[in-house]
Residue frames as qw, qx, qy, qz and C-alpha x, y, z in Angstrom:
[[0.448, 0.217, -0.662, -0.561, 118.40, 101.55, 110.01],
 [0.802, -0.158, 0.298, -0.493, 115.63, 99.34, 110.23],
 [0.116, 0.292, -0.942, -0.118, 116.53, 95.19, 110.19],
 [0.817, 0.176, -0.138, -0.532, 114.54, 92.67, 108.64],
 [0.017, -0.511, 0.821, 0.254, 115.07, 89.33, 109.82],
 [0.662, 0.192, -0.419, -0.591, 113.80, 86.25, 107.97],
 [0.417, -0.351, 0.767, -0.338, 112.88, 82.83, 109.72],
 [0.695, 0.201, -0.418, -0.549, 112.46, 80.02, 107.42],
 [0.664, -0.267, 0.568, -0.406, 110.80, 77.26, 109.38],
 [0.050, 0.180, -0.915, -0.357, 111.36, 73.61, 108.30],
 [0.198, 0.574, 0.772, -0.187, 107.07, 72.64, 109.12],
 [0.061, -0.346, -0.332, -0.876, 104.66, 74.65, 106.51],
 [0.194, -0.718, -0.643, 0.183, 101.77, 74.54, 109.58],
 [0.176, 0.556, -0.125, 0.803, 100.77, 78.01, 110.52],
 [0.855, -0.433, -0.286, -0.016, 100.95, 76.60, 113.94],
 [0.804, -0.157, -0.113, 0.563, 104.42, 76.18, 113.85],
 [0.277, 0.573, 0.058, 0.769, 104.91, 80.00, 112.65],
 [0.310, -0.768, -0.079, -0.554, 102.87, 81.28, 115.38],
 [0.903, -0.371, -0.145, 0.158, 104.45, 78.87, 117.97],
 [0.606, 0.332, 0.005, 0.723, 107.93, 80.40, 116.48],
 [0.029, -0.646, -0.193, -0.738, 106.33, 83.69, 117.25],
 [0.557, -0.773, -0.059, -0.296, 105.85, 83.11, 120.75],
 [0.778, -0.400, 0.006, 0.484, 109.41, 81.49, 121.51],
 [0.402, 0.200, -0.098, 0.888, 111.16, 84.79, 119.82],
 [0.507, -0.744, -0.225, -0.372, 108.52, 87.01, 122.06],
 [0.704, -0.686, -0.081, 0.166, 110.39, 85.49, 125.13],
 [0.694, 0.189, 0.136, 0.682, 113.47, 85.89, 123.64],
 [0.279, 0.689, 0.144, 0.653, 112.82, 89.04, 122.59],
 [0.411, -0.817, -0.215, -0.343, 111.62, 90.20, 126.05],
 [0.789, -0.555, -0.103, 0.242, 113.60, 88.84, 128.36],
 [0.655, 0.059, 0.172, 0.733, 116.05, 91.44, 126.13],
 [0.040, 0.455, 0.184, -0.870, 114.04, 94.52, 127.34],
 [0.052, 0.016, -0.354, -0.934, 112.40, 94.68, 124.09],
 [0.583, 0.336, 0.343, -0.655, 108.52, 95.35, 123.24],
 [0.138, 0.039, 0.925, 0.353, 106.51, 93.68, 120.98],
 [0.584, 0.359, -0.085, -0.723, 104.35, 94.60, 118.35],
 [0.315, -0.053, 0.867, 0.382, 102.53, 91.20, 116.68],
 [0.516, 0.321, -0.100, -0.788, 100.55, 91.77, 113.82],
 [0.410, 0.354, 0.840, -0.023, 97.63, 89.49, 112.47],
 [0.048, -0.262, -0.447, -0.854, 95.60, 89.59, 109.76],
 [0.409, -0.543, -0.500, -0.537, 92.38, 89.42, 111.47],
 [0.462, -0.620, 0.393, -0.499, 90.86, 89.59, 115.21],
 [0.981, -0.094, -0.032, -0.164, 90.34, 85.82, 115.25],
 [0.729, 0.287, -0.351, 0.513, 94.26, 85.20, 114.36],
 [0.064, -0.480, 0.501, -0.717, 94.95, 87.64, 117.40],
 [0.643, -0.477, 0.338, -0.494, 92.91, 85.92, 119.52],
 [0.955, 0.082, -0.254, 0.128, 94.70, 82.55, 118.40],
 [0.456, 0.566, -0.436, 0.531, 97.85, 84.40, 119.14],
 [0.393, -0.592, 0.365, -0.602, 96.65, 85.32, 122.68],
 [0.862, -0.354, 0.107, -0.348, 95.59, 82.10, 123.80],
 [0.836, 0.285, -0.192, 0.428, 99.05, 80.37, 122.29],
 [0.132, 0.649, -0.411, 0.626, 101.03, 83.17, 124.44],
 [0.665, -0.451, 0.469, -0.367, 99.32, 81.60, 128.04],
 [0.941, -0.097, 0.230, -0.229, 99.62, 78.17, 126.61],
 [0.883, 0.402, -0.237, -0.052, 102.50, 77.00, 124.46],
 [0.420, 0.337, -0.668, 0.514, 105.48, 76.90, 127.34],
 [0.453, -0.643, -0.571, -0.235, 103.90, 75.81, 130.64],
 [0.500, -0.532, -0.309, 0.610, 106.86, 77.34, 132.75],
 [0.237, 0.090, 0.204, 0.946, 107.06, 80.78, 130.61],
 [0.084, -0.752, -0.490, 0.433, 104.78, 83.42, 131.46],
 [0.336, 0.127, 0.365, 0.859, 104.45, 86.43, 128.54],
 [0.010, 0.471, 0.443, -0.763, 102.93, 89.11, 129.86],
 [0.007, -0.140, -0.646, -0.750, 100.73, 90.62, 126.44],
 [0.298, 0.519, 0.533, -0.598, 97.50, 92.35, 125.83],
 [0.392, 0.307, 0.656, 0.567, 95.48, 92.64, 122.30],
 [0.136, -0.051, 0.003, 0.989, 95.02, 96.03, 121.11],
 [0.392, -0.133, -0.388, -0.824, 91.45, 97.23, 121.00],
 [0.566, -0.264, -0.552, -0.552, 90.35, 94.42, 122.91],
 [0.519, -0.312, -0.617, 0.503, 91.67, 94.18, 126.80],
 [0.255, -0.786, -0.248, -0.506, 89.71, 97.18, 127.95],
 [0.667, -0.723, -0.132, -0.121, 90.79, 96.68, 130.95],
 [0.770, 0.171, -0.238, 0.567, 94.49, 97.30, 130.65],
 [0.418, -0.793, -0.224, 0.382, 95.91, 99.48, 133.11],
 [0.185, 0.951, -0.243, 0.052, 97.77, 102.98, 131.71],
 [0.240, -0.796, 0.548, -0.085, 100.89, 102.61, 133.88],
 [0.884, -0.211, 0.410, -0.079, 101.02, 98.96, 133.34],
 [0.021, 0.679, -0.571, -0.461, 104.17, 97.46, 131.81],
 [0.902, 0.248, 0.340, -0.091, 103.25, 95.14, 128.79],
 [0.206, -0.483, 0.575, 0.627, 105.87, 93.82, 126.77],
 [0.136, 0.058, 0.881, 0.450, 104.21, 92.00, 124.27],
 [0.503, 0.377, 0.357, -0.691, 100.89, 93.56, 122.27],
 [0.366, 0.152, 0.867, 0.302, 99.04, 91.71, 119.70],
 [0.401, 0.589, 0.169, -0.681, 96.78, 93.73, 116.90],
 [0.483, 0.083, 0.731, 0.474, 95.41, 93.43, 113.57],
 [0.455, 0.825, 0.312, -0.124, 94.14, 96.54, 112.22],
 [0.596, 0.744, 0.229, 0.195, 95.60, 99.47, 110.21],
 [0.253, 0.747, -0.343, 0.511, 97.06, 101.32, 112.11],
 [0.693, -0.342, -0.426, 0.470, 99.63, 100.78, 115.53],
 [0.155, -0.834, 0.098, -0.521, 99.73, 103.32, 118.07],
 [0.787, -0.468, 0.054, 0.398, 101.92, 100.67, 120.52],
 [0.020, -0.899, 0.435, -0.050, 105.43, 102.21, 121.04],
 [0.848, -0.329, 0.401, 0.107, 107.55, 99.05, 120.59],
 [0.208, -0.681, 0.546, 0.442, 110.57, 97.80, 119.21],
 [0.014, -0.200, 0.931, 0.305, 110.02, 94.69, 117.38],
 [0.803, 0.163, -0.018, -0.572, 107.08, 94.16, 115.10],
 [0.225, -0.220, 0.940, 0.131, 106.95, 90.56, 114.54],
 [0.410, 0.300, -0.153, -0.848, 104.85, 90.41, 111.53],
 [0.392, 0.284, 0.869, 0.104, 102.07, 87.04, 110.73],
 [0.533, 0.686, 0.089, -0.487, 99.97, 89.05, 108.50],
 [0.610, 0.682, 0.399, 0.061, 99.51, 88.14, 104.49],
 [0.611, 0.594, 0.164, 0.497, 101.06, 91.51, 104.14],
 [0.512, 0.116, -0.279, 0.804, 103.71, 94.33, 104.99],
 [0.145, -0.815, -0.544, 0.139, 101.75, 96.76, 107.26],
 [0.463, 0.736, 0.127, 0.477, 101.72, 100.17, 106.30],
 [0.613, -0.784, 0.097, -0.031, 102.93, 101.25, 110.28],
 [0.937, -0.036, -0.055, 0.344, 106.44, 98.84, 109.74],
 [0.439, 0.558, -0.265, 0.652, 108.93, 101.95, 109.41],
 [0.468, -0.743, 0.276, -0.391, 107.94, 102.87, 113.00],
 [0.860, -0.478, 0.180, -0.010, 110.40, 99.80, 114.11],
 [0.084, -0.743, 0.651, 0.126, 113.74, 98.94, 114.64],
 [0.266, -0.156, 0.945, 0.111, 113.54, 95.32, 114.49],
 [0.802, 0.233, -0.159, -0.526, 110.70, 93.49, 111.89],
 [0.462, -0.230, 0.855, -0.055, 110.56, 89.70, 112.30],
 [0.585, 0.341, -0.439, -0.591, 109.13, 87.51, 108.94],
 [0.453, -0.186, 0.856, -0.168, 108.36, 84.04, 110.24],
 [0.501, 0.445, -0.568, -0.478, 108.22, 81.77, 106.65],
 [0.850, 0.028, 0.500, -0.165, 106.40, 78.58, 107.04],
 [0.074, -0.378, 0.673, 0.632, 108.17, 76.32, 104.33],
 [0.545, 0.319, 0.775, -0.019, 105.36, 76.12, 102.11],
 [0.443, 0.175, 0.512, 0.715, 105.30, 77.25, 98.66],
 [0.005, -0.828, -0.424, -0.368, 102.87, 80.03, 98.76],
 [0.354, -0.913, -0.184, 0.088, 103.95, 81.82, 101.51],
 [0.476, -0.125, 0.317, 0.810, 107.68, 81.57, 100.24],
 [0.265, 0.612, 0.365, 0.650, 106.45, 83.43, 97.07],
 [0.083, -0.937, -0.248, -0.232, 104.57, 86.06, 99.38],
 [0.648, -0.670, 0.034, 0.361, 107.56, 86.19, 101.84],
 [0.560, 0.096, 0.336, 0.751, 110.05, 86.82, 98.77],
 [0.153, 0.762, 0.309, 0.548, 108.10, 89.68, 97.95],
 [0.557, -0.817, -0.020, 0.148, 107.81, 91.06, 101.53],
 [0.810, -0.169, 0.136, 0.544, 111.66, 90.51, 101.08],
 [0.421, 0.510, 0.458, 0.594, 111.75, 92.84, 97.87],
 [0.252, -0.829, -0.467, -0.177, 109.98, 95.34, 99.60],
 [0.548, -0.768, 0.045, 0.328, 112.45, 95.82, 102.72],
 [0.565, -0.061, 0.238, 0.788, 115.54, 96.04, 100.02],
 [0.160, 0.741, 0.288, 0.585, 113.73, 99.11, 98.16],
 [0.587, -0.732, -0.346, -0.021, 113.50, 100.30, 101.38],
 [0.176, 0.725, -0.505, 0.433, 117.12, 100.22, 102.10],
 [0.798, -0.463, 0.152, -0.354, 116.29, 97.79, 105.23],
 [0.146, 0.580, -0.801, 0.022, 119.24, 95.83, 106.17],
 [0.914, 0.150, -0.335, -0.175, 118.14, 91.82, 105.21],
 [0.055, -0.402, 0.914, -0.009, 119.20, 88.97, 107.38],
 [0.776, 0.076, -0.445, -0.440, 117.92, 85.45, 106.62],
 [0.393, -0.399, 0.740, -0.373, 117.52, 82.31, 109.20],
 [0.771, -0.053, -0.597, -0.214, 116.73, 78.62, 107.86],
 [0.483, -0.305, 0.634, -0.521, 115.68, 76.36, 111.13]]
């Protein structure tokens, strides 16, 4: 059963969300798992990328952005890919989702992350997002920071 957990941040920036996003990344990795992050656009992936080299100066998160590192090597091991179209053809565990909305790809993981700036709009969308995983059946944990 897939788990959905929820990370309601005490800053509404979506700075702090994406910052969030790169300290559960290391986390996540440094626990064997992959990473799938979704964006809504390329631009927000390529914010994400440059915030993965830059926001811990001793941490080091390997990561490549789907569609656009041509140069990635087959055999190479990446934990951590960043994308924002339709569809995901990474093989990872843990989507850790910044998009707007629930990509239509999300049942292919085990873990789904929901990082919830605390600002009134994105609650609303996040509550829905929320709604979404219970129809689902998606077992719902919730994190205030």
């Amino acid at each position: 059963m897939t788990q959905v957990d929820f990370y309601l941040l005490q800053q509404p920036a979506q700075e702090q969300r994406m910052v969030f996003a790169c300290r559960l990344c290391e986390k996540a990795m440094n626990q064997g798992m992959k990473i799938y992050i979704h964006t809504d656009s390329e631009k927000l992936a390529q914010e994400m990328d440059d915030l993965l080299w830059s926001f811990k100066p001793e941490s080091f998160i390997p990561h490549a952005i789907v569609g656009l590192d041509e140069d990635l090597d087959a055999d190479e091991e990446i934990p951590v890919f960043i994308g924002f179209g339709t569809t995901c053809d990474v093989s990872a565990t843990l989507l850790i989702n910044l998009s707007d909305g629930i990509p239509a790809f999300h049942q292919q993981f085990e873990r789904i992350a929901e990082i919830v700036p605390n600002a009134e709009a994105a609650k609303r969308n996040l509550r829905e997002h929320w709604n979404t995983y219970k129809q689902q059946g998606f077992e719902l944990k919730h994190h205030t920071l």
